[in-house]
C-alpha positions as CSV (number, residue, x, y, z in Angstrom):
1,X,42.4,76.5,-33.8
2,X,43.6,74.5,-36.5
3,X,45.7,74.0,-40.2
4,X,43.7,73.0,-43.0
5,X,47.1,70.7,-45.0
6,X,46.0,70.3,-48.7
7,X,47.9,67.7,-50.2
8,X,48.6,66.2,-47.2
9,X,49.8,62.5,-48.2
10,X,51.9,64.3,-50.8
11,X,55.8,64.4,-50.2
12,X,56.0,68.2,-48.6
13,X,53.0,67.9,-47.4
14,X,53.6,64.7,-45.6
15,X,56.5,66.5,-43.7
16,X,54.7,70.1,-43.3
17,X,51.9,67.7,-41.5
18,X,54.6,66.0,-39.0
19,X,56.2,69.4,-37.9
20,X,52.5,70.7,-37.1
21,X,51.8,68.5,-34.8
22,X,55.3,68.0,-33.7
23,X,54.9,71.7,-32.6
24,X,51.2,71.0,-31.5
25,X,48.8,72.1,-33.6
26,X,45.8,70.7,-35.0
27,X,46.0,69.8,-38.5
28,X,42.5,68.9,-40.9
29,X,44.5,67.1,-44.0
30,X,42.3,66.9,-47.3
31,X,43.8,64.5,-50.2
32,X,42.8,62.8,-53.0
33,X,44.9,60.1,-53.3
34,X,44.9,60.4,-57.0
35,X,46.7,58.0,-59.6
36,X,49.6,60.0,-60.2
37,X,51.7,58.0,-58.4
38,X,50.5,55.0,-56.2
39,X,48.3,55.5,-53.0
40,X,50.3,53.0,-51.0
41,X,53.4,55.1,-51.0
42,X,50.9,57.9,-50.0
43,X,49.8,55.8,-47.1
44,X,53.2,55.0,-45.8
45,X,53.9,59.2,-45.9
46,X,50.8,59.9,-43.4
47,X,51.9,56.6,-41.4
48,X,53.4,58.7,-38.2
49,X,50.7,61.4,-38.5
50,X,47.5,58.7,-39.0
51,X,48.5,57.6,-35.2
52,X,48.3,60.9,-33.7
53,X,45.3,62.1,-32.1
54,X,45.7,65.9,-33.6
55,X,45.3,64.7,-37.0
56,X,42.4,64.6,-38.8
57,X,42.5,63.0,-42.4
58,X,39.4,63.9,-45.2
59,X,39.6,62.1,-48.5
60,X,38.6,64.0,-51.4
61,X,38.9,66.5,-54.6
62,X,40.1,70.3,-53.7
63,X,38.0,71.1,-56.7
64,X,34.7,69.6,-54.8
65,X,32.7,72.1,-52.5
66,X,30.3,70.1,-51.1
67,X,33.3,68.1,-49.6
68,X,34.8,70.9,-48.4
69,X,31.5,71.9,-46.4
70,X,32.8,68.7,-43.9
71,X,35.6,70.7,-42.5
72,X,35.7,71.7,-39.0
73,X,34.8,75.4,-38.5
74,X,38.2,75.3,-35.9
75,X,40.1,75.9,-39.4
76,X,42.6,79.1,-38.7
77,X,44.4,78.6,-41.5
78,X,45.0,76.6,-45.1
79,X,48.3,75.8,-46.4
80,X,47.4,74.8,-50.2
81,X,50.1,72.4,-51.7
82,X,47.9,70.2,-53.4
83,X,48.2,70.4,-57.2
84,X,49.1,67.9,-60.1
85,X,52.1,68.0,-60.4
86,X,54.8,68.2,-63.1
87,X,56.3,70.0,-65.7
88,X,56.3,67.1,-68.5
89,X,53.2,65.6,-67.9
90,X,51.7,69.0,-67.9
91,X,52.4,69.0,-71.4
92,X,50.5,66.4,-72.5
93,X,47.6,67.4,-70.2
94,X,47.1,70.9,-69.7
95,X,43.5,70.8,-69.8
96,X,43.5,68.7,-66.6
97,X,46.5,70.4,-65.1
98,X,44.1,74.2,-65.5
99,X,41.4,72.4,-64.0
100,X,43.0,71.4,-61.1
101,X,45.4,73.9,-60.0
102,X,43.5,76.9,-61.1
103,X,39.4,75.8,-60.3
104,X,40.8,74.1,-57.7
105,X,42.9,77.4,-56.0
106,X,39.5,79.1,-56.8
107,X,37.9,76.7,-54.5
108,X,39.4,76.9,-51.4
109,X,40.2,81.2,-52.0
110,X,36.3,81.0,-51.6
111,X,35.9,78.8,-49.1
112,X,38.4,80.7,-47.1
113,X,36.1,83.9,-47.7
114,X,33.2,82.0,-46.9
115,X,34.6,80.3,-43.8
116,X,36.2,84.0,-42.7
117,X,39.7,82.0,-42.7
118,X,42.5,84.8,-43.2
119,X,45.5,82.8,-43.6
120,X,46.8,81.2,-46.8
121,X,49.9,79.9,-47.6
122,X,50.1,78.7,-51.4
123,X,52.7,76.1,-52.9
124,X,53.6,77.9,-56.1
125,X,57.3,76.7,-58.0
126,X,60.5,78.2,-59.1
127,X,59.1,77.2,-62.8
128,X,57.8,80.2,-63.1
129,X,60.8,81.8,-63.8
130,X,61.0,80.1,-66.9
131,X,64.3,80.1,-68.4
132,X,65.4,83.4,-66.7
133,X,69.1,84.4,-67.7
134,X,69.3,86.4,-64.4
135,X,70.8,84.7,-61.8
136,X,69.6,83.9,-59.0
137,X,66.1,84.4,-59.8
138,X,65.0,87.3,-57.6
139,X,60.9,87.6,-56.5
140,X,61.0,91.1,-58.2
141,X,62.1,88.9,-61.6
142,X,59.8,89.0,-64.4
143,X,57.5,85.7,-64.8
144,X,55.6,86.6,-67.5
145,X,56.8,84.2,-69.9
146,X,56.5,80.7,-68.5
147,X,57.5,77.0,-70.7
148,X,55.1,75.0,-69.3
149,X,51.4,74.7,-68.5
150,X,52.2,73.1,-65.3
151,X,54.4,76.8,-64.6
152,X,51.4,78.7,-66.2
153,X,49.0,77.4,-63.4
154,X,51.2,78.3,-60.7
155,X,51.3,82.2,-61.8
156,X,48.1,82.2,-62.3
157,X,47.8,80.9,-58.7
158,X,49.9,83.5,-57.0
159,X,47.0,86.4,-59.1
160,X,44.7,84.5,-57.6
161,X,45.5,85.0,-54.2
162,X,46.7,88.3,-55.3
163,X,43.0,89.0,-56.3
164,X,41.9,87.4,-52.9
165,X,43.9,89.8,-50.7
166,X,43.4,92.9,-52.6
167,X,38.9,91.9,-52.7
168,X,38.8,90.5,-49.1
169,X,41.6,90.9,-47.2
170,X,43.2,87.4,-46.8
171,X,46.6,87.3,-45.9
172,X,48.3,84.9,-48.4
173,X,51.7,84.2,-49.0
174,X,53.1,82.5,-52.2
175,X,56.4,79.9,-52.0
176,X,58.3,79.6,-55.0
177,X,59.7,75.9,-54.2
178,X,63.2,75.3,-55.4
179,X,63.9,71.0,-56.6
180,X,62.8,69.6,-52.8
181,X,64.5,66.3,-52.3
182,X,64.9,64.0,-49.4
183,X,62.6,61.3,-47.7
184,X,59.6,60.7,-49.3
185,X,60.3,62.4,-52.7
186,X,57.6,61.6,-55.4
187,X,58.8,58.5,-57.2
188,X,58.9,60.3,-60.7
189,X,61.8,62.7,-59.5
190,X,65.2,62.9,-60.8
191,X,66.7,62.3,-57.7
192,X,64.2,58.6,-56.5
193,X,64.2,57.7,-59.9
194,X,67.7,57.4,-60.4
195,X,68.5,55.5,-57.3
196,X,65.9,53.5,-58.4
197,X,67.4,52.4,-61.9
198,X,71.2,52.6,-60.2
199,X,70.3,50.0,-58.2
200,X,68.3,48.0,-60.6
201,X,71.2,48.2,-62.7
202,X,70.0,50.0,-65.3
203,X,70.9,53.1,-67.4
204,X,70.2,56.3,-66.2
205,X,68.6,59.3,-68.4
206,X,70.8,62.0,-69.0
207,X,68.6,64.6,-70.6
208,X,71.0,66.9,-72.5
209,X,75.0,67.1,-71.6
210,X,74.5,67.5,-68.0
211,X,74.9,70.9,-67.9
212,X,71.6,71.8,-66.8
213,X,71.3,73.0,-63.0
214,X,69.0,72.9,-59.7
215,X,68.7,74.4,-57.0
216,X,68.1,71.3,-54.6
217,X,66.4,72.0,-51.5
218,X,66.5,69.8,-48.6
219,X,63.2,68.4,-47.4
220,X,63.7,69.9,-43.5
221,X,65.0,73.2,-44.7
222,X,61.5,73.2,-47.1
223,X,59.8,72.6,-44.4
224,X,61.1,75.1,-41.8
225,X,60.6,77.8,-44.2
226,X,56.7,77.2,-44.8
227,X,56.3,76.8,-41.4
228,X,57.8,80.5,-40.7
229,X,55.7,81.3,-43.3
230,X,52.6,80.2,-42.2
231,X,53.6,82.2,-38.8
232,X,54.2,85.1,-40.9
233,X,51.2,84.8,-42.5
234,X,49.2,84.6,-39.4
235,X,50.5,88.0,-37.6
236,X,49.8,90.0,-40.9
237,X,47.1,90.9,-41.7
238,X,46.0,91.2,-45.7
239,X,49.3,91.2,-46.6
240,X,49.9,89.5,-50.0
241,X,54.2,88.2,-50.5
242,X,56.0,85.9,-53.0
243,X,59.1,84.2,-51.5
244,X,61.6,82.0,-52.5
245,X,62.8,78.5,-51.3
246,X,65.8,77.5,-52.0
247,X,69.1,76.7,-50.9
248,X,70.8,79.7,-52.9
249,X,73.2,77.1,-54.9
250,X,73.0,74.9,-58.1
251,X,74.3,71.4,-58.7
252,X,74.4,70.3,-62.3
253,X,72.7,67.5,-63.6
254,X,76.4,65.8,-63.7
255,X,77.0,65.9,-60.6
256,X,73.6,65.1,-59.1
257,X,74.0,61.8,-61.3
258,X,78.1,61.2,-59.5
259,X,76.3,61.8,-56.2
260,X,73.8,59.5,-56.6
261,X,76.4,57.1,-57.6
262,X,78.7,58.3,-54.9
263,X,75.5,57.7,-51.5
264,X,74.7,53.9,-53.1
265,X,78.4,52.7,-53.9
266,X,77.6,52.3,-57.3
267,X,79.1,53.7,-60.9
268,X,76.0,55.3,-62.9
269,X,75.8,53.9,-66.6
270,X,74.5,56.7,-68.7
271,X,72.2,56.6,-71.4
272,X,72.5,60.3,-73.1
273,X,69.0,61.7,-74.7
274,X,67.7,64.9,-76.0
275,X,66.9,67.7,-74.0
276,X,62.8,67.6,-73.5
277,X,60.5,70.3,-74.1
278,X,59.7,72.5,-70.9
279,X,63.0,71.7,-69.0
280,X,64.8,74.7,-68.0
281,X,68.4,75.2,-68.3
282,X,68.7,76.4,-64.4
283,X,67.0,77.3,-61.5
284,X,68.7,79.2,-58.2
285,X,66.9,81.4,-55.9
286,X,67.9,84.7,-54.2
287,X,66.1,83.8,-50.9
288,X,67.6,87.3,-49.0
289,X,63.7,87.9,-49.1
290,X,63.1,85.0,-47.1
291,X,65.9,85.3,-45.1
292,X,64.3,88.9,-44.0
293,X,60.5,88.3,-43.7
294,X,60.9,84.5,-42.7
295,X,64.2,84.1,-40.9
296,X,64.8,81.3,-43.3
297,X,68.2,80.1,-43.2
298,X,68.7,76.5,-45.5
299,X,71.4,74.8,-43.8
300,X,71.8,71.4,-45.7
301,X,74.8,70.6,-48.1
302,X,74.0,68.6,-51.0
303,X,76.2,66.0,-50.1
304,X,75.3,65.7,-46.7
305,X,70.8,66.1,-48.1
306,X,71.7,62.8,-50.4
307,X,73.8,60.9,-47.9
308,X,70.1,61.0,-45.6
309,X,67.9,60.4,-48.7
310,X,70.0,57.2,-49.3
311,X,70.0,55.8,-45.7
312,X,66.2,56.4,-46.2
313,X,65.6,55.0,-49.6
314,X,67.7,51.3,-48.9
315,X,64.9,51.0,-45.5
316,X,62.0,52.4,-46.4
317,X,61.9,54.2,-50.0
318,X,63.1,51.2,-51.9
319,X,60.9,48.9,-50.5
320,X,57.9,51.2,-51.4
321,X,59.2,51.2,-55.3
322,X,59.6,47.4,-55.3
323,X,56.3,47.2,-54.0
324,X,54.8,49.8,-56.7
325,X,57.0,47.7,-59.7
326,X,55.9,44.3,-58.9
């Protein structure tokens, strides 16, 4: 049998796709190399997987069925992380962010009935919590009130496969993804953007007085937790969870920036602006859920998460965003 990887040229994806077949599975991956950031950093994530004879890679749209009629019938499983992503530029397109992560999600739930697939692990996002003034942010946490469309989508995922396992017994379980960072990390994020404009010598954004915090969540620990939960996923049987991943600690804004500084031996020049609309003040998960139904233990300190980032970025990662600004 084999892992359908949605969003497989993606960042987490890229990873999740290198620990299947490190462990020796057979992994479809379906992407559609969209223009949301370029397709040759894309490339270079699949690069390792595109020479190994268990991987399989289909180009296209999750929101397209007839595309989705090419994939093998070996399919066991789907984990779902494809979606545009982003809280900001959700704001300023929510009409294409519904169409994608909700039709989309609606897609493959039915080509999963239609296919007889009963495992389905979905990428949902610690944004739904909003600006929750409970700390950490538990899975039995209201998440009714959502600041972003992008965070509106991903609820409205989670009912979905709600709705999916209740009507036809799927087995889906929802990951509430807590700031990933490491290797790879999208080019618009905090953490690659920074080290991009530190070593360009530019100012850095501050957004607000650097008082807002993240849970950052190292790439590896990310990954070893949706990999239990894909194997949790497949011994239950229509059983429908939420669980959070984290690393059960915040860093402030602040010192993210210092650390950054701190990996590329450089002093951060700050250029202070308003806090923007849909940013929450702070995001930490309770992961003793995970740590129960998952065995999920996150390991990495910040410190030592940035310190491997950086040795990555100055080989591979910078050369990719010199690449994309020239």
């Amino acid at each position: 049998m084999s892992v359908l990887v949605t969003g497989c040229a993606g960042f987490i994806g890229s990873h999740f796709v290198d620990r299947m077949l490190d462990l020796g599975e057979e992994v479809i991956g379906l992407d559609s190399f969209d223009e949301f950031y370029p397709r040759d950093i894309k490339e270079a994530n699949l690069a390792s997987a595109m020479d190994h004879r268990g991987f399989t890679l289909l180009e296209g749209d999750i929101r397209d069925r007839p595309r989705l009629t090419s994939i093998p019938e070996s399919i066991d499983a789907i984990v779902h992380l494809a979606a545009r992503a982003g809280v900001r530029p959700s704001i300023a397109d929510p009409v294409l962010y519904s169409d994608v992560n909700l039709v989309g999600t609606s897609v493959l739930l039915d080509f999963a009935r239609e296919r007889g697939i009963r495992s389905f692990v979905f990428a949902s996002s610690s944004s739904v919590y909003g600006n929750n003034e409970k700390v950490p942010f538990s899975e039995e946490d209201s998440v009714d009130h959502p600041i972003s469309p992008y965070a509106a989508t991903k609820k409205a995922g989670e009912l979905l496969c709600h709705a999916q396992s209740r009507l036809h017994g799927t087995s889906c379980t929802c990951l509430r993804f807590f700031t990933a960072y490491g290797p790879r990390q999208r080019p618009d994020l905090a953490i690659r953007k920074f080290s991009r404009l530190l070593l360009e010598g530019e100012e850095l954004p501050r957004y607000g007085d650097g008082s807002t915090a993240r849970d950052y969540t190292f790439i590896d620990d990310i990954i070893r937790g949706v990999t239990s939960a894909l194997d949790f996923t497949r011994r239950n049987e229509a059983r429908y969870e939420v669980i959070n991943l984290g690393e059960s600690r915040t860093v402030t804004l602040a010192e993210m920036i210092r650390t950054v500084g701190e990996v590329f031996g450089r002093e951060p020049r700050i250029k202070a602006l308003p806090m923007q609309p849909g940013d929450v003040e702070r995001t930490y998960a309770d992961v003793s859920k995970a740590k129960e139904l998952l065995g999920y233990r996150p390991s990495t300190e910040f410190l030592d998460g940035m310190k491997m980032f950086a040795s990555w970025y100055l080989s591979a990662g910078g050369l990719q965003d010199e690449i994309t600004q020239s």
